[in-house]
PLY file of the C-alpha trace (Angstrom):
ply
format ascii 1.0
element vertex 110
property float x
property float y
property float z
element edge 109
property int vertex1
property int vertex2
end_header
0.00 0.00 0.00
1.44 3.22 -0.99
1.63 6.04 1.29
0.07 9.67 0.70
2.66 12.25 0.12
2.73 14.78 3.26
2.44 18.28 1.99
3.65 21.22 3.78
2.34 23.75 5.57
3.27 27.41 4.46
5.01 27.80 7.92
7.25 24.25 7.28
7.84 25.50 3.27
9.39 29.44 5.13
11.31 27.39 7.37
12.88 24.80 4.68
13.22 28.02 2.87
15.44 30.26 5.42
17.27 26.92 6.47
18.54 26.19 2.21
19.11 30.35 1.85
21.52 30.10 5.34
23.21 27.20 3.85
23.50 28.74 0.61
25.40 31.98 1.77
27.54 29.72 4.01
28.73 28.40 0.47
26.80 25.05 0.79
25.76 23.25 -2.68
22.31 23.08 -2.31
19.92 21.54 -5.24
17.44 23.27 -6.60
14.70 23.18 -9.03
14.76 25.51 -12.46
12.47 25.70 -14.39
13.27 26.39 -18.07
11.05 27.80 -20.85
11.74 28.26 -23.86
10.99 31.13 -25.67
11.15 31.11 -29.60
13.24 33.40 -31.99
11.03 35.28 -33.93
12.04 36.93 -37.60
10.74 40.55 -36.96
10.75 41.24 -40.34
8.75 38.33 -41.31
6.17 38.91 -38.72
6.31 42.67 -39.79
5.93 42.22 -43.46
3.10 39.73 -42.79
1.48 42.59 -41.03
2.17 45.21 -43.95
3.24 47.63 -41.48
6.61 49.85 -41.71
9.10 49.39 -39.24
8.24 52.74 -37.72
4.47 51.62 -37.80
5.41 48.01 -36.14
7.35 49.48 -33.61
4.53 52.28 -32.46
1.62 49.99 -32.84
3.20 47.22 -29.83
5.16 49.63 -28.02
8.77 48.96 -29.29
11.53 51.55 -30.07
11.74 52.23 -33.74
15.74 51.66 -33.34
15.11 48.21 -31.61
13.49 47.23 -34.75
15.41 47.90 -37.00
18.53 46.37 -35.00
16.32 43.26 -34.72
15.94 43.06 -38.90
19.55 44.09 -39.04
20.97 41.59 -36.77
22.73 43.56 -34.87
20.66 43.00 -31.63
18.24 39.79 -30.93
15.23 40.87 -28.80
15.48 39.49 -24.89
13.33 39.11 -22.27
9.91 40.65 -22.20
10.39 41.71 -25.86
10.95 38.39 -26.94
7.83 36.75 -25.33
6.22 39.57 -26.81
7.11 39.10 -30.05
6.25 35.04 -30.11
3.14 36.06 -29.45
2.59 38.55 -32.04
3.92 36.14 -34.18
1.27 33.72 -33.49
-1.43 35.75 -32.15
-1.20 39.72 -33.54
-5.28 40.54 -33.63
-5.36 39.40 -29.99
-2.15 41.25 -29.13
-3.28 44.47 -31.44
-6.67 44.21 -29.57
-5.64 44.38 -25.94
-3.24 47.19 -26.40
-6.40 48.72 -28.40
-8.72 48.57 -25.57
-5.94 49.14 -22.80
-5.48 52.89 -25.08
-9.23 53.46 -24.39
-9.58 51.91 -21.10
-6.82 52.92 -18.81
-6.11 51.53 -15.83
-8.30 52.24 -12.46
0 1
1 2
2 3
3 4
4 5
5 6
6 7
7 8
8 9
9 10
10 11
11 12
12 13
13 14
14 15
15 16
16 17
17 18
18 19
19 20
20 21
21 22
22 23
23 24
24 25
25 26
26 27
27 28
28 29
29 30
30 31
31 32
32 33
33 34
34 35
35 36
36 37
37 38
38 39
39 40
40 41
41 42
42 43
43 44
44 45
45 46
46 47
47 48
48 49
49 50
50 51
51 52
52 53
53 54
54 55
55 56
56 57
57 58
58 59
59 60
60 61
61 62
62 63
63 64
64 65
65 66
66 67
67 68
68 69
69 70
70 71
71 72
72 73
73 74
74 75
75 76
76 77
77 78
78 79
79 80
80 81
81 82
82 83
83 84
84 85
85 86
86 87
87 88
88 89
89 90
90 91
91 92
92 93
93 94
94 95
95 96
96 97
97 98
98 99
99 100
100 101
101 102
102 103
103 104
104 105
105 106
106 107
107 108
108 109
């Protein structure tokens, strides 16, 4: 008969917590989980062509900097971080993108 998994409380989770942090700045190897995702690389020009929109017009319509884009297409810079999720899903999704920053323009925040 297998046994049920214990969870833990919050308070046992903070404790196991402070307890692998203490160890860790005392220079203990301590394991840990990462998680990983992976974000695709997304040609800016293709999506941007797709979209018939200038570089100028790409960059204004989802809030990039006109330079950005064009450093993108030139490959002198690849887009990280925020930009780059950003841009996967403009790739895949642009009316739903174009459509929230739309009614976010007419609907500001409370």
């Amino acid at each position: 008969m297998k046994r049920a998994k214990k969870t833990k409380t919050p308070g046992q989770s903070i404790i196991t917590g402070v307890k692998q942090a203490i160890a860790w700045a005392a220079g203990k190897d301590i394991p840990v989980k990462k998680t990983i995702i992976m974000v695709p690389q997304v040609d800016v020009r293709e999506v941007r062509t797709r979209m018939h929109l200038s570089q100028n017009q790409f960059a204004q319509r989802f809030g990039f900097a006109p330079a950005s884009v064009r450093n993108w297409e030139q490959g002198r810079r690849r887009p990280e971080g925020p930009a780059r999720v950003l841009l996967a899903v403009i790739e895949r999704y642009p009316k739903a993108v174009e459509s929230i920053l739309t009614s976010t323009k007419t609907h500001p925040a409370r």
